[in-house]
N, C-alpha and C positions, 0 to 999 in steps of 0.2 A: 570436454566442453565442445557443443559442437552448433554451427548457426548452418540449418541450411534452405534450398530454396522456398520458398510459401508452398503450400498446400493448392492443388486449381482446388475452381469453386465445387465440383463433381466428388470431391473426395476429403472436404470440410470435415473438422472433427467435433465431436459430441461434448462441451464444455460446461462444466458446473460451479457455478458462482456460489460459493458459500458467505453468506451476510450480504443481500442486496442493501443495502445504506445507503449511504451518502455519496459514498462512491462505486460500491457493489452494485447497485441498480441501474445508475446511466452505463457505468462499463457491461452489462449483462444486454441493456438495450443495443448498446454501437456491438457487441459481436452479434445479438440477432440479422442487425441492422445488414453486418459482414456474411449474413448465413451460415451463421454456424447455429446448428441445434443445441439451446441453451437451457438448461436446466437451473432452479436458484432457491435459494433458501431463507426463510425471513423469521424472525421470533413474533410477527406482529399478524395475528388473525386479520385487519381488515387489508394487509397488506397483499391477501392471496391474490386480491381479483387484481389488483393491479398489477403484477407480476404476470399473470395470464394473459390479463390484455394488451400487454407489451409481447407475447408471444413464448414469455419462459416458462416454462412450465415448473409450478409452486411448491413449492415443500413450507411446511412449518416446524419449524425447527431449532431451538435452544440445546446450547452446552451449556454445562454446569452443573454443581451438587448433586442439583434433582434428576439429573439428567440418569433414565431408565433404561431398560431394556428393549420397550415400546420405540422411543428415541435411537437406539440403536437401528430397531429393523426400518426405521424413517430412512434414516441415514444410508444403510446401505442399500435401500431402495433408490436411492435419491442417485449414488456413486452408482450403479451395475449398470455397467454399459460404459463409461464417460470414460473418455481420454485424456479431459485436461481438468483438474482442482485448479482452481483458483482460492486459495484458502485467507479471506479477508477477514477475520474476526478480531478485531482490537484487544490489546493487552485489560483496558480497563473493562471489558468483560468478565475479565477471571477474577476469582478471590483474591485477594493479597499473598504475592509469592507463589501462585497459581497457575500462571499462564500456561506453561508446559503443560498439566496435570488436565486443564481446561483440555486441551487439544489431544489427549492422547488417545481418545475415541473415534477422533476423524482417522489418525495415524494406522489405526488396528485394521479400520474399515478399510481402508487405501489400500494398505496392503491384501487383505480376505477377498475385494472385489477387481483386482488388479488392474485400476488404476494407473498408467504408463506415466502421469506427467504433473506435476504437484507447482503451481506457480504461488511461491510466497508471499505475502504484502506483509512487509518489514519496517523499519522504522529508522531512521539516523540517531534515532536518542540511543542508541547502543556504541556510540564513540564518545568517549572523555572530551570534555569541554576544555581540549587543551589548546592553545594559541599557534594550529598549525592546519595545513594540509590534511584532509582523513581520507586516505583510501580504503577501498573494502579489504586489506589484510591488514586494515587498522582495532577490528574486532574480528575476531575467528570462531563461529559460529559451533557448536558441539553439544551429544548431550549434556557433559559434564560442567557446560563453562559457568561463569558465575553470575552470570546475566541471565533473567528470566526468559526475556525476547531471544540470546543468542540460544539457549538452550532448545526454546520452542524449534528455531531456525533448525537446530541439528537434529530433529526428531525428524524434519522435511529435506535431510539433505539427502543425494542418493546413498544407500545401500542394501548390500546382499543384492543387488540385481534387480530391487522389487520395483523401481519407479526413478526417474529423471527429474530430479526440483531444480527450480532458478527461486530466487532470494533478488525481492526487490528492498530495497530501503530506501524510503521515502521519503524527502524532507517536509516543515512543517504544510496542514496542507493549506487550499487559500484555492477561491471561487464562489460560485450562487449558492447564499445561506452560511458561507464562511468566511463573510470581507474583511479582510485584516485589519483594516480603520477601528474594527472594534475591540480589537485584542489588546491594545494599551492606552486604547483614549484616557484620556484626563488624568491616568497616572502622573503621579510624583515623587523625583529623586531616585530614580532606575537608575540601575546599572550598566555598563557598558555599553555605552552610547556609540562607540567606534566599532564594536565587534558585527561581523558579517553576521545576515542574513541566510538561509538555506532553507527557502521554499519552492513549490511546484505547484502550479496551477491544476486543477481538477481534469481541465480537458487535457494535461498534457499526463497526466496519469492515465488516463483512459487509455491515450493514444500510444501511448510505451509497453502498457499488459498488453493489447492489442496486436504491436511489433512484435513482441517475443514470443506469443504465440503463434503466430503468420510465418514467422522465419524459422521458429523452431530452435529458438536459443537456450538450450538445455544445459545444464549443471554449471550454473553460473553464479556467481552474487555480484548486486548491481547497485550503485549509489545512484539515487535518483535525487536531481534537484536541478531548480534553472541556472544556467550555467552565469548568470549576472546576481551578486552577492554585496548589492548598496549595505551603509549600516543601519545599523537599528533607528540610529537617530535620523536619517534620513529617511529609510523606507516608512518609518511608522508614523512620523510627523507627515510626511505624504497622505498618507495612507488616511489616517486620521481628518484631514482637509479633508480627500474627496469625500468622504458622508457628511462635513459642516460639523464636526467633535473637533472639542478642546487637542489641541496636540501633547502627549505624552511631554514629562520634564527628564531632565537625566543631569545626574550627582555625578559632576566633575572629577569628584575626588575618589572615587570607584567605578574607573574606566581603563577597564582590561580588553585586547581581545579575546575573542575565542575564537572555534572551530570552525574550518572553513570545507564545507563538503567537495569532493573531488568526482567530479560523474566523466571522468572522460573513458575511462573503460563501456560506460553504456556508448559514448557518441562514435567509440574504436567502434564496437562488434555490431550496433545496429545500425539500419537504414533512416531510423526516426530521426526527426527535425523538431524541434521543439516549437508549439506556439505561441508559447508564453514565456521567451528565454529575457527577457527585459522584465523585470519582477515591475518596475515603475510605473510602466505601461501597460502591466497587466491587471495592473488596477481598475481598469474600466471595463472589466470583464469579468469583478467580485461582486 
């Protein structure tokens, strides 16, 4: 595992965002932004020009079933040349019990066009909902494990020599087009009302694939989340106010904690600051 100093701007590497989204397209903007020559991939035809006219140059491109031969040489088109995946394609993309199987055409491609550096977008729902601490050797990532996502993980982790992966896992996400006020408005009789929260802001995701790219933080897995963890009952009753929603109710009598994400290994090995390390306050920026 190794973090070393940035890149000057003179010797920027060639990076490919696979799934510009929600969050794949601002993070593909801020590295143009950074000058890095950025490459991106969309399932969405009207999405090309926009993609272009942000400076990344467009691929159309869907996994799945259908997914061809034609698709194939998109792909590897898309990877020859590129230094760093960023491989963001959400779990609920794949079939049911899929996710792996979804991914194993980027994997082939990685390794055929040698591809040095594979950065994972991963997810916290791969730690048990148990009333404790979860660090990242809380789930151990492999092809074999029993976990769809940790499996996928171990398909991008290094070996044989062919490539360098970091594994981010992300807590829930929350920003512009995803304001948390509306995730349990006006519910009734919820659960665990005292259990921690474990979310990250959009710009601070950005700003953290960004760091580990820039510093070179290679063969890593990383808990990402704001390091301020109010509870349910508090942050979403918040949350809910600032758009003027009913605030959520929560059943007394089924009030367990749960899982409390552990990100201090990201705040050991990087330089990144978080902007939005106050979940409460980051509400005015959903």
């Amino acid at each position: 595992m190794t973090v070393s100093s940035p890149a000057s701007p003179a010797a920027k590497l060639t990076v490919a965002v696979l799934g510009c989204g929600w969050l794949g397209l601002p993070l593909a903007k801020a590295l143009v932004g950074a000058g890095y020559p950025v490459v991106g991939s969309t399932t969405t035809p009207a999405q090309l020009l926009t993609l272009r006219d942000a400076g990344i140059t467009p691929y159309l491109l869907r996994l799945g079933p259908d997914f061809m031969s034609t698709d194939a040489d998109t792909l590897r088109t898309m990877l020859t040349g590129v230094d760093v995946l960023v491989l963001n394609v959400p779990p609920r993309a794949a079939a049911a019990n899929n996710y792996p199987g979804l991914l194993r055409p980027v994997g082939s491609v990685v390794a055929s066009v040698g591809v040095r550096h594979v950065l994972f977008v991963s997810s916290t729902s791969v730690y048990p909902d148990a009333p404790r601490a979860m660090t990242e050797s809380d789930a151990v990532s492999s092809p074999d494990a029993a976990s769809d996502l940790l499996r996928a993980e171990g398909h991008f982790t290094p070996r044989r020599g062919q490539w360098l992966g970091t594994v981010v896992r992300f807590g829930g996400l929350i920003g512009p087009e995803r304001p948390p006020g509306r995730f349990l408005a006006g519910r009734q009789n919820l659960p665990n009302a005292d259990a921690p929260v474990n979310l990250i802001h959009l710009d601070d995701c950005i700003g953290l694939l960004t760091s580990i790219i820039a510093e070179k933080a290679w063969g890593y897995t990383f808990n990402a989340c704001a390091g301020h963890h109010p509870t349910r009952r508090e942050f979403y009753t918040a949350a809910a106010g600032k758009l003027s929603l009913d605030a959520p109710t929560f059943d007394p009598q089924k009030n367990q904690s749960g899982k409390l994400i552990d990100s201090s290994l990201l705040a050991r090995t990087l330089p990144y600051r978080f902007r939005h390390d106050n979940l409460l306050a980051a509400l005015d920026y959903c």
